[in-house]
C-alpha positions as CSV (number, residue, x, y, z in Angstrom):
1,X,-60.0,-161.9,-40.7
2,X,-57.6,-159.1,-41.9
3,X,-59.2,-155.8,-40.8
4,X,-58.8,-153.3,-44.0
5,X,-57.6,-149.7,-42.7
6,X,-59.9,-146.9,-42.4
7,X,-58.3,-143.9,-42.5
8,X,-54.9,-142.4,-42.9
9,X,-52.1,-141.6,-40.5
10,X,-51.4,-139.0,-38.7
11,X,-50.4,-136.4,-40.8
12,X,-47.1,-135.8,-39.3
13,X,-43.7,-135.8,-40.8
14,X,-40.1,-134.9,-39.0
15,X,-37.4,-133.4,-41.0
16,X,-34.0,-132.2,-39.3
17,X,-32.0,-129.2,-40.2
18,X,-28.4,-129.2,-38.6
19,X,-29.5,-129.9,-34.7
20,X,-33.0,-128.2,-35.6
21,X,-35.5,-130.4,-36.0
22,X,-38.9,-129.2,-37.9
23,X,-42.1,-131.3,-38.0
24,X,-44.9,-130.7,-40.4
25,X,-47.9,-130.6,-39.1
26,X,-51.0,-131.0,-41.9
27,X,-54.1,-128.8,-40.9
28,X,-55.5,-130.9,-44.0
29,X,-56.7,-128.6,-47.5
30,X,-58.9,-126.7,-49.0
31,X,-61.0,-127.2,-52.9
32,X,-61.7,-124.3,-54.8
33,X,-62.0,-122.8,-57.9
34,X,-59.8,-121.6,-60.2
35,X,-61.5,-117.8,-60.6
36,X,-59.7,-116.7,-57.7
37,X,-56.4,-116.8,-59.7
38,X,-55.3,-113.9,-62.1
39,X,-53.0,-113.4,-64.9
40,X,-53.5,-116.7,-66.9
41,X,-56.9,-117.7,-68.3
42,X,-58.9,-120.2,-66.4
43,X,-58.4,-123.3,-68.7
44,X,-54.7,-122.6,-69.0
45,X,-54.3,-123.0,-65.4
46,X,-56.7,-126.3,-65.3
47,X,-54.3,-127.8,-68.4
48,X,-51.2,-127.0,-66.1
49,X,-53.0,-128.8,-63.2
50,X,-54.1,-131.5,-65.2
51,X,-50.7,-132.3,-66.7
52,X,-49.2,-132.6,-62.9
53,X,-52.3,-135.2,-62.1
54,X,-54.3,-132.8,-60.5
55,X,-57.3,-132.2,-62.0
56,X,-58.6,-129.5,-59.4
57,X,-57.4,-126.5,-57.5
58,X,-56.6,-128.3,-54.0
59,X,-54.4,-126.5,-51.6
60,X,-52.4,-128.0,-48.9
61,X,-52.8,-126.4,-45.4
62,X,-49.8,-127.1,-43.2
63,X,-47.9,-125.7,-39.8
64,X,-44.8,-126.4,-38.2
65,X,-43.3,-127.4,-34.9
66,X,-39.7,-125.8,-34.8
67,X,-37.6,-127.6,-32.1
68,X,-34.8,-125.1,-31.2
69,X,-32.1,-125.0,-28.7
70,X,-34.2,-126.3,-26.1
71,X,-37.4,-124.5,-26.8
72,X,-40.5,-124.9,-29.3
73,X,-42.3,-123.0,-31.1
74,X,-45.4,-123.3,-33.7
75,X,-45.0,-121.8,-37.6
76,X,-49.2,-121.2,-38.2
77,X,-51.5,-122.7,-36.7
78,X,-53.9,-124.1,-39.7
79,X,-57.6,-122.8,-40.2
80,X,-59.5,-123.6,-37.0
81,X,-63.2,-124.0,-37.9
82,X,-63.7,-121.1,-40.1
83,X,-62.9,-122.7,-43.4
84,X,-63.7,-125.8,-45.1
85,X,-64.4,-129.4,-42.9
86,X,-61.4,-131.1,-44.4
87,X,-58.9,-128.3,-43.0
88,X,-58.8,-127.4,-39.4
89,X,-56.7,-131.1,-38.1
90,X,-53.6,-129.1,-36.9
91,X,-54.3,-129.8,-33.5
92,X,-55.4,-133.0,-33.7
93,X,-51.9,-133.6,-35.5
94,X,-49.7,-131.9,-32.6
95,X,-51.5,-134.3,-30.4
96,X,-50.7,-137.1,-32.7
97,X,-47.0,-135.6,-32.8
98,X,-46.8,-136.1,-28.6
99,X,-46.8,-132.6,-28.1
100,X,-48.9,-130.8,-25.8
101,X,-50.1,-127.6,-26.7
102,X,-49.2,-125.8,-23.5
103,X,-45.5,-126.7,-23.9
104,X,-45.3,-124.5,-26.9
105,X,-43.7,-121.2,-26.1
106,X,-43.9,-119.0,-29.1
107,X,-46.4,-119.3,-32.5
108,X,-45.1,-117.5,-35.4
109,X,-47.1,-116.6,-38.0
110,X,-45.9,-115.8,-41.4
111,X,-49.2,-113.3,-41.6
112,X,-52.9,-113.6,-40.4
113,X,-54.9,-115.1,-42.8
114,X,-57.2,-117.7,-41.5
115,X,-56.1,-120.5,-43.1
116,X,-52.7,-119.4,-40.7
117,X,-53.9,-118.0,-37.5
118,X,-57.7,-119.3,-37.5
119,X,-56.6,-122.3,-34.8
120,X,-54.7,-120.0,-32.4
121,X,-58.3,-119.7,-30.4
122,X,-60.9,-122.0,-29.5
123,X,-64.1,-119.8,-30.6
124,X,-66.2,-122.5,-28.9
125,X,-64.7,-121.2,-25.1
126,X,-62.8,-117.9,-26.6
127,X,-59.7,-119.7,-24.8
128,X,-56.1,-119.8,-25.8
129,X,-55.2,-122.7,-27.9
130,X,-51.7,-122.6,-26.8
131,X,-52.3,-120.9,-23.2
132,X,-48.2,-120.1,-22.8
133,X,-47.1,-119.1,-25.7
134,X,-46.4,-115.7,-26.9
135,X,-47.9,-114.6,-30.7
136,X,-44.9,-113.3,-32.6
137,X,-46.2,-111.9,-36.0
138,X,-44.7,-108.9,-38.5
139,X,-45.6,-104.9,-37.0
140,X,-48.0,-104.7,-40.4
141,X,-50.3,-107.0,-39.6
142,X,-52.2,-106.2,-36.5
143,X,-51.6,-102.3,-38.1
144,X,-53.8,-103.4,-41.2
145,X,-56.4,-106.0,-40.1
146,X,-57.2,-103.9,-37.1
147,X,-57.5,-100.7,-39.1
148,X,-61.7,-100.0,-38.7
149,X,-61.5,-97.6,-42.3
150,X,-59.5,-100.3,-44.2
151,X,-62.1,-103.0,-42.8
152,X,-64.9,-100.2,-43.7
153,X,-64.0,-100.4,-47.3
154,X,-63.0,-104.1,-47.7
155,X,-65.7,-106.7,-49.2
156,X,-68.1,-108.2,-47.0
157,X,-66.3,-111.8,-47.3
158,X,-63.4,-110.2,-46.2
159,X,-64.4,-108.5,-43.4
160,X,-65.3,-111.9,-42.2
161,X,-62.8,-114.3,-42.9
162,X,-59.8,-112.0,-43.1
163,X,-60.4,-108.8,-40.9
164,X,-62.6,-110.1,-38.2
165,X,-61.0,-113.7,-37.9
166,X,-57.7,-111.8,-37.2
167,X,-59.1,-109.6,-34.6
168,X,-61.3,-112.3,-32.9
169,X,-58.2,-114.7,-33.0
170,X,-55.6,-112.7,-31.7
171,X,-57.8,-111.2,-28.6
172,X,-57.1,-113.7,-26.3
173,X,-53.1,-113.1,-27.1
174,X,-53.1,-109.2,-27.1
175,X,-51.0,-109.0,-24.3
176,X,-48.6,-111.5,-25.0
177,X,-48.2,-109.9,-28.8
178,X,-44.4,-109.5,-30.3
179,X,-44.1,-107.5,-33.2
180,X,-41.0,-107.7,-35.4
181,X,-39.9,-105.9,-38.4
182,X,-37.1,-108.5,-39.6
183,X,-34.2,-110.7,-37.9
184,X,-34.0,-113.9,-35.6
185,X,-37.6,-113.7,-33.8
186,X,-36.5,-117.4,-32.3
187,X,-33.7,-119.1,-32.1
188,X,-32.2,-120.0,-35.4
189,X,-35.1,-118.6,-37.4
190,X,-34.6,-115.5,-38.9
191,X,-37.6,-113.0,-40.6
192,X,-37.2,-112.4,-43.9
193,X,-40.2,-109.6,-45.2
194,X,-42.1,-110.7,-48.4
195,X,-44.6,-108.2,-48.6
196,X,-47.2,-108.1,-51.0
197,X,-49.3,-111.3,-50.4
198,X,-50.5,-109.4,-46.9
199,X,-48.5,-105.8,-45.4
200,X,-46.6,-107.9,-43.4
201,X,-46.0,-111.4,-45.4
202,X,-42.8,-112.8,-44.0
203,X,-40.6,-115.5,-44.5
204,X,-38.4,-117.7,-42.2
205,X,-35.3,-118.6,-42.7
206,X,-34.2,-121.9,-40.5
207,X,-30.7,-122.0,-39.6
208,X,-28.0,-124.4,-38.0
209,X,-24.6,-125.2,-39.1
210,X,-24.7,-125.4,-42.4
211,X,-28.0,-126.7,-43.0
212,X,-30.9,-124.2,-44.1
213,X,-34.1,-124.6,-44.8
214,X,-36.8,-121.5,-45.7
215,X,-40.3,-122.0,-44.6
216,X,-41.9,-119.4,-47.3
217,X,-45.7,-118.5,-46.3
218,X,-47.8,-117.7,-49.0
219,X,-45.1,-117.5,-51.7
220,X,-47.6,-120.2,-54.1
221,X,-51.4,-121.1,-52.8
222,X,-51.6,-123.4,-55.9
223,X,-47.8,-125.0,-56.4
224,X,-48.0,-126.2,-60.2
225,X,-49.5,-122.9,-61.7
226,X,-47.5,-120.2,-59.8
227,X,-43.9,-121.9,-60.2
228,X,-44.9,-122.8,-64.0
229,X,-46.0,-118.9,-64.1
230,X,-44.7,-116.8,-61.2
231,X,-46.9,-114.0,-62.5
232,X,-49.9,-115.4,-61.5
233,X,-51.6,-114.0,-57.9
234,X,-54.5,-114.6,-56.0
235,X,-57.3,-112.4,-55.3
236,X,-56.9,-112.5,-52.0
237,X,-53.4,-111.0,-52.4
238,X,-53.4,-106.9,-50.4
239,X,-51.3,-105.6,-53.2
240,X,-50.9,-108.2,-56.4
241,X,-48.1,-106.5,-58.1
242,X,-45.9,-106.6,-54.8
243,X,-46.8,-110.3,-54.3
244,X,-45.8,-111.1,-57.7
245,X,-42.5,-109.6,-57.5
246,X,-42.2,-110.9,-53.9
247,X,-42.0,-114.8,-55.2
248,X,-40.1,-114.5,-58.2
249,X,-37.7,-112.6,-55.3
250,X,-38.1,-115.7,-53.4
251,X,-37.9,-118.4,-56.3
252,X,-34.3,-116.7,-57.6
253,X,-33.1,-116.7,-53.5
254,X,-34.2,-120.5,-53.7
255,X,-33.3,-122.0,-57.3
256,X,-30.0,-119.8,-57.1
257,X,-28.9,-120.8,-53.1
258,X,-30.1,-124.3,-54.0
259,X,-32.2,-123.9,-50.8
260,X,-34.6,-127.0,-48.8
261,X,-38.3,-124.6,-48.8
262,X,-41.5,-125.8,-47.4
263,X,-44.7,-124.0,-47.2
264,X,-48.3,-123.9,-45.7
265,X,-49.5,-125.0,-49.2
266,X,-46.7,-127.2,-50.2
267,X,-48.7,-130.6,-50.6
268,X,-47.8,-133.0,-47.4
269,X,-45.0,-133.6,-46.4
270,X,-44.2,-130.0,-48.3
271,X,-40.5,-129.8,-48.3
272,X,-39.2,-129.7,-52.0
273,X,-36.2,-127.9,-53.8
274,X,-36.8,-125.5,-56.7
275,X,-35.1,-125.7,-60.2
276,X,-35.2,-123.0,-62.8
277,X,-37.6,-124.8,-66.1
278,X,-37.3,-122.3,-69.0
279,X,-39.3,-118.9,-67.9
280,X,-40.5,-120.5,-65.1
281,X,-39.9,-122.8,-62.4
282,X,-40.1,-126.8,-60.8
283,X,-41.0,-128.1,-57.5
284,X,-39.2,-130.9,-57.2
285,X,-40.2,-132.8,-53.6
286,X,-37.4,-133.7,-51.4
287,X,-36.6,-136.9,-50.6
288,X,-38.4,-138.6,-47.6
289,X,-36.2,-138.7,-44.9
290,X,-35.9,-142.5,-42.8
291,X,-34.3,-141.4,-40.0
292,X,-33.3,-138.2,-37.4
């Protein structure tokens, strides 16, 4: 009898830039609603998602193993258990991928939202989740989610999932804490500042011969709404106006350079080029790759 598969792959894709190799890493998604976006009405945004076949606001969660001149590092580490039951598979994934967790030397984070720093510690144990690697993250992050008066004066939701996650993640790692302002942080990935989304909201820039590819954080949450209209934010976004002009920054660098990007909520496999549609802008996903 022909068995009928159960479930999917491993969500796991490799994609090379000059002798860099990056593999995504799907921490699976997140459903939501569509009253946590602002500057466009509610029902504009669903006709927008509709129109690209999605009928609901579903955001891709994804990480990424950067293999570098003989080292490797981790870009996020997906949402742990603090969000939603169909996120949190990052480390299941790396598994999947062959890696072990303790070869990993260095996780970068783009900023410390949950949904990006949530699986650096088991909360079940309070242990490492990649016990040699160092935490390399931008100097405004630990400086604003460990600040007690701006915690004081934040809602109670996000005292929870944004201020204490980022405290009780990053505990285990406080003495093995990089901070950078901007430059290579590892090699061949340079820091690129896109404030706004968080204080410290950074981009990286992948780099090897002539190949480049920009992993870009937080620059959309929902992909078909914020490229059609790059003035629409979040309300989880620290400062809106600064996050607004930070991705049409980031969507002129990209259309204009004709740059590879990816992104934590890019859908899977996430790496896409960006084209210029009237006042606003396509994703147009990159082709899959066969080989290395």
């Amino acid at each position: 009898m022909i068995k009928v598969p159960q479930q999917q792959i491993p969500g796991v894709y490799h994609r090379r830039v000059g002798d860099i190799v990056v593999t995504t890493i799907s921490d699976g998604f997140l459903d939501g609603a569509l009253d946590v976006l602002r500057n466009i009405d509610p029902e504009d945004a669903r006709q927008i998602l509709t129109e690209s076949f999605r009928p609901a606001r579903r955001t891709a969660v994804n990480a990424f193993l950067v293999y570098s001149a003989g080292r490797l590092a981790l870009i996020e580490t997906g949402s742990g258990n603090y969000l939603q039951p169909t996120a949190g598979k990052a480390m299941a994934n790396i598994k999947a991928a062959g890696v072990d967790p303790a070869d990993i030397e260095a996780v970068l984070l783009t900023h410390m939202h949950p949904d990006h720093s949530a699986g650096l510690t088991d909360m079940a144990t309070g242990q490492r989740n990649f016990p040699n690697a160092e935490l390399v993250v931008h100097e405004n992050e630990p400086r604003h989610w460990f600040d007690d008066a701006k915690m004081a004066g934040a809602t109670e939701r996000a005292r929870k999932l944004y201020f204490q996650c980022a405290r009780e993640q990053t505990a285990p790692y406080r003495d093995r804490m990089r901070l950078f302002k901007q430059g290579e942080i590892f090699p061949g990935v340079t820091a690129i500042p896109r404030h706004g989304h968080t204080p410290g909201h950074t981009t990286f820039l992948i780099s090897s011969g002539k190949e480049q590819l920009l992993v870009w954080g937080d620059t959309v949450h929902v992909p078909e709404v914020q490229t059609a209209r790059p003035e629409v934010c979040m309300e989880f976004d620290t400062d809106a106006d600064a996050a607004a002009a930070s991705r049409r920054s980031v969507f002129d660098m990209v259309a204009a350079e004709r740059l590879l990007v990816t992104g934590m909520h890019l859908h899977f496999p996430g790496f896409a080029h960006l084209a210029r549609r009237g006042s606003g802008y396509q994703l147009i996903p990159a082709a899959w790759e066969h080989s290395l």
